[in-house]
C-alpha positions as a Python dict, from the first residue, in 0.01 Angstrom:
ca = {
    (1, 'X'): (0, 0, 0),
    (2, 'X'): (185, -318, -70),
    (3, 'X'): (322, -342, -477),
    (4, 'X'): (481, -674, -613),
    (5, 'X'): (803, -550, -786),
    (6, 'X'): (1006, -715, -995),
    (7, 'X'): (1353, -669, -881),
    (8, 'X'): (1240, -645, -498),
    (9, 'X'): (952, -906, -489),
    (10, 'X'): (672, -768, -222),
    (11, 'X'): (725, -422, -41),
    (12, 'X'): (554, -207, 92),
    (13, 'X'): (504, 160, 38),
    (14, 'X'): (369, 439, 242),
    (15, 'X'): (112, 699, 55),
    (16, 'X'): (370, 968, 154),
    (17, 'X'): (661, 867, -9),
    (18, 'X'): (533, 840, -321),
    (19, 'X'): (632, 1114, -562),
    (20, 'X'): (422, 1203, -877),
    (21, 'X'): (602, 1297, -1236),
    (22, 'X'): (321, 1520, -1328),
    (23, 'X'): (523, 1514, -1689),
    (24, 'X'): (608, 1156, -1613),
    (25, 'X'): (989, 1093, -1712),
    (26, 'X'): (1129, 1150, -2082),
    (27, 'X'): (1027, 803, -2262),
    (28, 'X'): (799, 677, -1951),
    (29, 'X'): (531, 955, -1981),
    (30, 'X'): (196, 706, -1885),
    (31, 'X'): (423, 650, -1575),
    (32, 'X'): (349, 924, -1286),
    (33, 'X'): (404, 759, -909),
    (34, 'X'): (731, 654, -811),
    (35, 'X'): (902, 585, -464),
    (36, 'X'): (1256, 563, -350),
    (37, 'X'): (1417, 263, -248),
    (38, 'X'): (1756, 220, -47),
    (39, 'X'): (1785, 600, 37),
    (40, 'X'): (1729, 539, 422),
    (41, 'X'): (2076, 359, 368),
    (42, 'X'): (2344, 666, 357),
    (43, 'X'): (2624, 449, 310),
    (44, 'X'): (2445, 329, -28),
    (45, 'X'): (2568, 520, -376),
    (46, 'X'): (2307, 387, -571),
    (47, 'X'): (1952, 338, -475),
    (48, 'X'): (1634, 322, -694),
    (49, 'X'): (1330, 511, -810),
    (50, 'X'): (1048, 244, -869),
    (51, 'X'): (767, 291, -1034),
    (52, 'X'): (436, 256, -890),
    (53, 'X'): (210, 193, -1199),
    (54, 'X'): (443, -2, -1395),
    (55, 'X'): (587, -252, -1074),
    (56, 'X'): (835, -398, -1351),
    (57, 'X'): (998, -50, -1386),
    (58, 'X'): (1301, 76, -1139),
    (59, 'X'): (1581, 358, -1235),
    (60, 'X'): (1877, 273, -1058),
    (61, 'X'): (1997, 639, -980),
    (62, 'X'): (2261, 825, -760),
    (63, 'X'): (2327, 1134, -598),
    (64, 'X'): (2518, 1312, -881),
    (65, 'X'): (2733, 1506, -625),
    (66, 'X'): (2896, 1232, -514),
    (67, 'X'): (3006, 1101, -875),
    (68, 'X'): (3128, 1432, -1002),
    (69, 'X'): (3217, 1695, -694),
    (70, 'X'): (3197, 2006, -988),
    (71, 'X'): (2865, 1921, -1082),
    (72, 'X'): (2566, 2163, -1119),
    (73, 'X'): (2205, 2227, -1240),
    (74, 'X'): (2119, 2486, -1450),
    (75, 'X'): (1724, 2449, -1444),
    (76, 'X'): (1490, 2711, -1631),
    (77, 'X'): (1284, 2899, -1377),
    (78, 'X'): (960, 2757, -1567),
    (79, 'X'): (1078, 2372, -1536),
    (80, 'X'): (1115, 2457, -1141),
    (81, 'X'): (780, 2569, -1111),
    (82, 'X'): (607, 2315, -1265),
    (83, 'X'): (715, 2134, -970),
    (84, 'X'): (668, 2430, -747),
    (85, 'X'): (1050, 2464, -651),
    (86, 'X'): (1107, 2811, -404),
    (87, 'X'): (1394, 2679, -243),
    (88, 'X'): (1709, 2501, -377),
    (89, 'X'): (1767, 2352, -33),
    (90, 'X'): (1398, 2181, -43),
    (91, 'X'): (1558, 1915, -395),
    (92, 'X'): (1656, 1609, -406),
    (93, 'X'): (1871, 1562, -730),
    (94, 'X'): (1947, 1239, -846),
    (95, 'X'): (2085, 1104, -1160),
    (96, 'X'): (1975, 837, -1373),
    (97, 'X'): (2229, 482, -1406),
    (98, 'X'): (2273, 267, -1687),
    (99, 'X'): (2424, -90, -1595),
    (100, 'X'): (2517, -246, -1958),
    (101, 'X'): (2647, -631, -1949),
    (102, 'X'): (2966, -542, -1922),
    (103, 'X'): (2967, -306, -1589),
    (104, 'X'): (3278, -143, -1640),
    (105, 'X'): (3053, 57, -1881),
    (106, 'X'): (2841, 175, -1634),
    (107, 'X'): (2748, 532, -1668),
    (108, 'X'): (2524, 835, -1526),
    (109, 'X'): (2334, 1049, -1732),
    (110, 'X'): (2462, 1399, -1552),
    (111, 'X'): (2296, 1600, -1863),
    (112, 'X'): (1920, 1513, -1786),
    (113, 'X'): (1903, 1491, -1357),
    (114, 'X'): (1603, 1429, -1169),
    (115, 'X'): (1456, 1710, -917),
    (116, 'X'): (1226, 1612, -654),
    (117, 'X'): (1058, 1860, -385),
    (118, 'X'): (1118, 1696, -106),
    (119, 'X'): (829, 1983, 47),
    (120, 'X'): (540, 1823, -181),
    (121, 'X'): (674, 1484, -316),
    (122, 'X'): (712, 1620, -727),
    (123, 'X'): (949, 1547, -973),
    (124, 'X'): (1048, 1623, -1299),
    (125, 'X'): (1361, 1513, -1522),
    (126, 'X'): (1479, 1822, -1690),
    (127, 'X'): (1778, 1848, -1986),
    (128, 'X'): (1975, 2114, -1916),
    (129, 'X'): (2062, 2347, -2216),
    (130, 'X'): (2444, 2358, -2127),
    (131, 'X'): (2695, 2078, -2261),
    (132, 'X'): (2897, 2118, -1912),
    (133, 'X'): (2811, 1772, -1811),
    (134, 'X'): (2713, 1469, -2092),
    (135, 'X'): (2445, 1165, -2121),
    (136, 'X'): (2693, 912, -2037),
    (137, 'X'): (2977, 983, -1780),
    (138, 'X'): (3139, 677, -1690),
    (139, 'X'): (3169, 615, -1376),
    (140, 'X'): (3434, 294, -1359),
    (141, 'X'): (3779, 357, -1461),
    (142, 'X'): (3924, 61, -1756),
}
């Protein structure tokens, strides 16, 4: 299918790489179909998780691993199987950016990640319940 983006004019996107929010994401709940762009490129830290329905929309995200080595998920049993999670091995996680003007106060939300089931293409945000990790871990030092 071939979407007119905002940030990325024309691309296309295959049916199977499109992965339905049956929840949506927190604030974004109309919006169910998203794809991944830039992943293919393993040297890249940040990629993006466009939005099908709303071409306009794109989360710049990252693998939250790599920003904080100590970092976890503590997901209810009940939030993995709404997106039908039996292995931990079969999730993507990702974490959501935010680029203000002034980039040096760029930060990753480490509190809310994103899960994907990489078996059947599903994703859900989820907030975890601990206050290990916050909203806004700043990535950029000064």
């Amino acid at each position: 299918m071939q979407l007119q983006t905002k940030n990325f004019g024309e691309i296309t996107v295959d049916e199977n790489d499109i992965i339905t929010f049956p929840a949506g994401i927190p604030g974004f709940e109309d919006l169910k179909r998203y794809t991944l762009l830039g992943k293919q490129e393993t040297e890249a830290l940040f990629f993006w998780l466009q939005s099908i329905d709303e071409p306009s929309l794109a989360f710049v995200v990252v693998d939250p691993f790599s920003i904080n080595p100590g970092y976890f998920v503590d997901a209810d049993d009940s939030e993995m199987e709404e997106i039908d999670i039996k292995n931990p091995e079969d999730v993507l996680t990702l974490a959501i950016v935010t680029v203000p003007e002034n980039v040096k106060n760029t930060s990753v939300n480490l509190k809310a990640p994103v899960l994907i089931n990489l078996k059947n293409n599903m994703g859900k945000q989820i907030v975890m319940k601990n206050e290990t990790f916050p909203v806004k871990y700043y990535i950029m030092n000064g």
